[in-house]
C-alpha positions in Angstrom: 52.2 0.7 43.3 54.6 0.0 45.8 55.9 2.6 48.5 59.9 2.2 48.1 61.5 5.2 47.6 63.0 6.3 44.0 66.3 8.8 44.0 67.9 9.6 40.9 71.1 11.7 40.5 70.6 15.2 38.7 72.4 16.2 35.9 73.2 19.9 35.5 72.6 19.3 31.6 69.0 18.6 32.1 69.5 15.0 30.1 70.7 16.7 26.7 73.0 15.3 24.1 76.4 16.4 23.2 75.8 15.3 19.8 73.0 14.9 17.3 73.6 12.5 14.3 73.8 13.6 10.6 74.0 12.0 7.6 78.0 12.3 6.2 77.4 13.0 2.5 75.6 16.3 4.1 78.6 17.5 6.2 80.6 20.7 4.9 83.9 22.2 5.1 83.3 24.4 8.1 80.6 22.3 9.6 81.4 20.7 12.8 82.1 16.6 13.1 83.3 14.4 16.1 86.3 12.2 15.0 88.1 10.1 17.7 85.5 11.2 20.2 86.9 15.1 19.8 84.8 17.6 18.3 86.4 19.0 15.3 85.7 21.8 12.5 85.8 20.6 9.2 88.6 21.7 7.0 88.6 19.3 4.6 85.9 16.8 2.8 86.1 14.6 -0.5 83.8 12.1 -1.8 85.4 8.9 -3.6 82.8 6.9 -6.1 80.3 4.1 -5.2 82.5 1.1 -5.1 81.5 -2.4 -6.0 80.2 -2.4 -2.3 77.5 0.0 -2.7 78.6 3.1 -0.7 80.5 5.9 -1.7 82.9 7.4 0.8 83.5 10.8 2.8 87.3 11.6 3.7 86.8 14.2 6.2 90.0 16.4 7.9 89.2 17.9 10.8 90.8 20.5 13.0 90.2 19.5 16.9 88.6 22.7 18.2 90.2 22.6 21.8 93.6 21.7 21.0 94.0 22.0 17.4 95.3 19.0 16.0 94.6 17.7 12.8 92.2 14.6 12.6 91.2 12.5 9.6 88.3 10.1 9.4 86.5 8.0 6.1 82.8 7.5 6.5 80.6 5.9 4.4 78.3 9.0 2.6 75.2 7.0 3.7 75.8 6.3 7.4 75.4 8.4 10.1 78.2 10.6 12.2 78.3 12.3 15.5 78.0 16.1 15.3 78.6 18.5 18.0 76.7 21.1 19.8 78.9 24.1 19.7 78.0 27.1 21.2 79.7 30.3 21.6 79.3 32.8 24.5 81.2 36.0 24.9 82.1 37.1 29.2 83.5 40.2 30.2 87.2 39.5 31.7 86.7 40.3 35.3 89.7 38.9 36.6 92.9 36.7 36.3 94.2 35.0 39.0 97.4 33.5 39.9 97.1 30.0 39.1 95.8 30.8 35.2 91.7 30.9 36.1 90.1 33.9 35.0 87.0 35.0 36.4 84.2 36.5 34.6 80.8 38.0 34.2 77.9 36.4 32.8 75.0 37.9 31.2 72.6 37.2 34.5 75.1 39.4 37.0 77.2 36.5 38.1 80.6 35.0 38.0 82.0 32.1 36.2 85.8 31.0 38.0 86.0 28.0 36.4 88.1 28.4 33.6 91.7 28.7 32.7 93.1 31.1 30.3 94.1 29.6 27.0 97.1 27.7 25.7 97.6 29.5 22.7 100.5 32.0 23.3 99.2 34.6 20.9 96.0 34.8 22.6 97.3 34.4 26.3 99.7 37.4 25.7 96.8 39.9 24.1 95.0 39.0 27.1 97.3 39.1 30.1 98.3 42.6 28.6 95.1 44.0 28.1 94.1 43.6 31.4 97.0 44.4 33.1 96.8 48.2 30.9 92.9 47.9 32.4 91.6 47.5 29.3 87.8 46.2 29.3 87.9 43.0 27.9 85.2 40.2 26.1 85.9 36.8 25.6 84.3 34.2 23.4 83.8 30.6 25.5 83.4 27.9 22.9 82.1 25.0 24.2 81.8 21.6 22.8 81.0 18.1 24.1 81.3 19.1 28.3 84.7 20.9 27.4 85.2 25.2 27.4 87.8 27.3 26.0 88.5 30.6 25.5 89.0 31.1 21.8 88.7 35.1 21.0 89.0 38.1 22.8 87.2 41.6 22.2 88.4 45.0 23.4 85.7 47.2 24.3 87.5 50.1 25.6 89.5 51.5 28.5 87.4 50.9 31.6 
C-alpha cells in the first residue's frame, strides 16, 4: 500500500491483439494468415504426408493484402500460426486533397483525413474520376494488423 503514483500510457486499441492463433492444418484457401509479419489471404494450401518426424506439413501461398505480393510459408499442420483481424468498413468519399489523402465520413457524423488514396492505378483512376464528375462515392477500408487501405469503391449515385 504505498502512495507513489502509477501512470501508464493509453493505447487507442484498448490492449487488443492484431492476431489470434490457429492451428495450420485448419487454415483455408481464402482464409487470412500472417507470413513474414504481413497479413496475407490465402490463395494457395497443400498438405505433404507425416514424415519420419511426426508432423505433416502446410505449404501456404499467400497474397499480402496491402501491397499484393506473393508470400509462401511451410508450417507444420500441428503448430500454431498468426492470423489476422481483418475488418472491412465502407466511408463515403468526402473529399480528395492535393497531397493524395482523402477525407471521409464515418458512420457517427465525423471525418477520417487520415488516409491516402490507393496505389492501384485501376482503382485510383475510377476514383479520382468519379469524384471529380460529383459522383457520390463509398469506399471499403480494409484494415489489418495497425495498417488501412482503400480496396473497393461503390457508386451510389450522382449527388
Amino acid at each position: 500500500m504505498s502512495d507513489e503514483e502509477h501512470h501508464f500510457e493509453s493505447k487507442a486499441d484498448a490492449g487488443a491483439s492484431k492476431t489470434y492463433p490457429q492451428q495450420a492444418g485448419t487454415i483455408r484457401k481464402n482464409g487470412y494468415i500472417v507470413i513474414k509479419n504481413r497479413p496475407c489471404k490465402v490463395v494457395e494450401v497443400s498438405t505433404s504426408k507425416t514424415g519420419k518426424h511426426g508432423h505433416a506439413k502446410c505449404h501456404f501461398v499467400g497474397i499480402d493484402i496491402f501491397t499484393g505480393k506473393k508470400l509462401e510459408d511451410i508450417v507444420p499442420s500441428s503448430h500454431n500460426c498468426d492470423v489476422p483481424h481483418v475488418n472491412r468498413t465502407d466511408f463515403q468519399l468526402i473529399d480528395i486533397s492535393e497531397d493524395g489523402f482523402v477525407s471521409l465520413l464515418t458512420e457517427s457524423g465525423d471525418t477520417k483525413d487520415d488516409l491516402r488514396l490507393p496505389t492501384d492505378d485501376n482503382l485510383l483512376k475510377q476514383i479520382t474520376e468519379g469524384f471529380a464528375e460529383g459522383k457520390d462515392l463509398v469506399v471499403s477500408v480494409m484494415s489489418a494488423m495497425g495498417e488501412e487501405q482503400i480496396c473497393a469503391l461503390k457508386d451510389i449515385g450522382p449527388k
